[in-house]
OpenMM code with the backbone's topology and positions (N, CA, C; nanometers):
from openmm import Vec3, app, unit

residues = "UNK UNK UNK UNK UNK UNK UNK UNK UNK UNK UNK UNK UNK UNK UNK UNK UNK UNK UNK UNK UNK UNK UNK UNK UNK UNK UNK UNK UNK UNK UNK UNK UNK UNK UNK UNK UNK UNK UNK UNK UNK".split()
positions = [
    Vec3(10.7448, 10.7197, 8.7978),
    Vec3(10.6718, 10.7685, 8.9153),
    Vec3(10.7618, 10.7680, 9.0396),
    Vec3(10.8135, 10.6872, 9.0319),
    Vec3(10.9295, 10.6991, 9.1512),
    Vec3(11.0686, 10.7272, 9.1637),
    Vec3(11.0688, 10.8685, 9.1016),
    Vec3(11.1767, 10.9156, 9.0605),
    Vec3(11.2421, 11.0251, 9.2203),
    Vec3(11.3515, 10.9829, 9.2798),
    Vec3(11.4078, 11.0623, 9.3663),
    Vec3(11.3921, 10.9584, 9.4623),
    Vec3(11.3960, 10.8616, 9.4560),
    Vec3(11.3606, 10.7553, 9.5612),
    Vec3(11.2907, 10.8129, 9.7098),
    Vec3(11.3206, 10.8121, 9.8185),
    Vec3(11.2260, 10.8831, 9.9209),
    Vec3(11.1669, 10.9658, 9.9143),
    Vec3(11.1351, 11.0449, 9.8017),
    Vec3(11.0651, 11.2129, 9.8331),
    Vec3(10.9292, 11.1832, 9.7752),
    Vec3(10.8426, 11.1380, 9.8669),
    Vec3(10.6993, 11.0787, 9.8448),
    Vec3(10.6607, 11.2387, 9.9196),
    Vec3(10.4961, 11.2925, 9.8327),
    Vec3(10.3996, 11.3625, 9.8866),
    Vec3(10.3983, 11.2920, 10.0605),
    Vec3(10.3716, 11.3965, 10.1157),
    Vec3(10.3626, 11.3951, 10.2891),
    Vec3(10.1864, 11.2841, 10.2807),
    Vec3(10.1191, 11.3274, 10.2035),
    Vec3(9.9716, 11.2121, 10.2376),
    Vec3(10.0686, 11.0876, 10.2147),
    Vec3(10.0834, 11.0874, 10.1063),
    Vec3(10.0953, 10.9092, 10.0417),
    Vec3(10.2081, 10.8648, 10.1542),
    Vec3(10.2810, 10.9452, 10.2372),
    Vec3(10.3439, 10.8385, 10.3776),
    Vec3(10.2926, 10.8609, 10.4788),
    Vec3(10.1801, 10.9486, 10.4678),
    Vec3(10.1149, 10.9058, 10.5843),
    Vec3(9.9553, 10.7523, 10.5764),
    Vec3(9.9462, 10.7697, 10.4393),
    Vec3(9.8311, 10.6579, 10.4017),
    Vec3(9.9089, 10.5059, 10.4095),
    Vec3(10.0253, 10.5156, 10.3815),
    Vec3(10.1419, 10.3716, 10.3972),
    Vec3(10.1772, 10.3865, 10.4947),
    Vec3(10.1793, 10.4967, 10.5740),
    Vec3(10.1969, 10.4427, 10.7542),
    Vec3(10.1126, 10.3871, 10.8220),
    Vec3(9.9862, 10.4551, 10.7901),
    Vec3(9.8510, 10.3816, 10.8380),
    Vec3(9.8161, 10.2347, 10.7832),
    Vec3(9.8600, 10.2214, 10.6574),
    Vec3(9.8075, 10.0889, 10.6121),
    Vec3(9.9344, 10.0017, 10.6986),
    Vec3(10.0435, 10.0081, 10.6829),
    Vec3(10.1711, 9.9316, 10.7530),
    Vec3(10.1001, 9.9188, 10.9075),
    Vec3(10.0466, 10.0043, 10.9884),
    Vec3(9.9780, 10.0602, 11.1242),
    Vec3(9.8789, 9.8953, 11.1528),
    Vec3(9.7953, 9.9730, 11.0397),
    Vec3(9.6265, 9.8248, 10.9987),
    Vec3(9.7237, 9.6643, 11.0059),
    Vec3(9.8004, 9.6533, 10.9035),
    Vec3(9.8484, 9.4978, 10.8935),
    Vec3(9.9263, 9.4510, 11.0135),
    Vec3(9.9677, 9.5334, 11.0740),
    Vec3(10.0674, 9.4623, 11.2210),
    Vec3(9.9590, 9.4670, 11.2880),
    Vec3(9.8754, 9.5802, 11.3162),
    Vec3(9.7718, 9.5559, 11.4728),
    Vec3(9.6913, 9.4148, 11.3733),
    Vec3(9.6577, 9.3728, 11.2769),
    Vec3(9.5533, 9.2732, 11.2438),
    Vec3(9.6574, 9.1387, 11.2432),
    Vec3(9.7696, 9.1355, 11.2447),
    Vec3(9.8783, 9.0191, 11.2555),
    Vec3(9.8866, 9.0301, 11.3865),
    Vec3(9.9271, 9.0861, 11.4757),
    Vec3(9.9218, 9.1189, 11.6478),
    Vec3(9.8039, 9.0492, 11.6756),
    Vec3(9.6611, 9.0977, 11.6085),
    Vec3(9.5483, 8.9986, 11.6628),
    Vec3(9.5003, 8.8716, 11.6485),
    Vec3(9.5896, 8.8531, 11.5677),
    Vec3(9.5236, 8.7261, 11.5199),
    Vec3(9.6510, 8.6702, 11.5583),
    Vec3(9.7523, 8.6293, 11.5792),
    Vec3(9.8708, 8.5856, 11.6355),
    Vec3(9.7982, 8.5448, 11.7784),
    Vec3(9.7477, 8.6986, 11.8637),
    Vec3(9.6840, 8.6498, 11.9705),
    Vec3(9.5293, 8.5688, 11.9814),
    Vec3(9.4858, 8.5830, 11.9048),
    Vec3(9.3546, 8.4892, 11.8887),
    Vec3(9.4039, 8.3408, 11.8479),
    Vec3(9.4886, 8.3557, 11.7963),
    Vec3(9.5382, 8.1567, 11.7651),
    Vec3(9.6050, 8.0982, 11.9113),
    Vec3(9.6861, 8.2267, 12.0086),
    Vec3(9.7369, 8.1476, 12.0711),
    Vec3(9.6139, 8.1202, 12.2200),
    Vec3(9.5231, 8.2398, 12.2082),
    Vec3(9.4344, 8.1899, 12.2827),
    Vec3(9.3605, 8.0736, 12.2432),
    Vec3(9.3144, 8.0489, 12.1412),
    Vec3(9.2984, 7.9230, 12.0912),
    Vec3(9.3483, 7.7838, 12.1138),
    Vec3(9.4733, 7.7965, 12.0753),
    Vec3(9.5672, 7.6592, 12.1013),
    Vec3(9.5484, 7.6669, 12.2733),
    Vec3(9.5960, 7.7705, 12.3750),
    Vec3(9.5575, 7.7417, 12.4886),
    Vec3(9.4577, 7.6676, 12.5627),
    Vec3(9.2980, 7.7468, 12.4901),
    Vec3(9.1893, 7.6669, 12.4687),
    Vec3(9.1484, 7.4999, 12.5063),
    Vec3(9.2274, 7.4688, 12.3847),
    Vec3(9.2089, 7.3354, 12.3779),
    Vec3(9.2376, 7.2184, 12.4373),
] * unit.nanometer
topology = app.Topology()
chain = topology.addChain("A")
for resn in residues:
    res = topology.addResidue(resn, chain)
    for name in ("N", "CA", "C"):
        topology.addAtom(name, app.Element.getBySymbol(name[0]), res)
């Protein structure tokens, strides 16, 4: 299936850009929700 190394269909890098997109903004938030937290306390 992964023959030609980079030459992915144009969806399937845009659905792994978006998912890569989802996991940093949800690590970004929660990075900032702990440090508001620890501040918090």
């Amino acid at each position: 299936m992964m023959n030609g190394g980079m030459h992915m269909p144009m969806g399937m890098m845009i659905g792994m850009g978006i998912v890569w997109i989802l996991i940093l903004a949800f690590l970004v938030l929660g990075i900032a929700a702990f440090l508001k937290y620890l501040r918090s306390k």
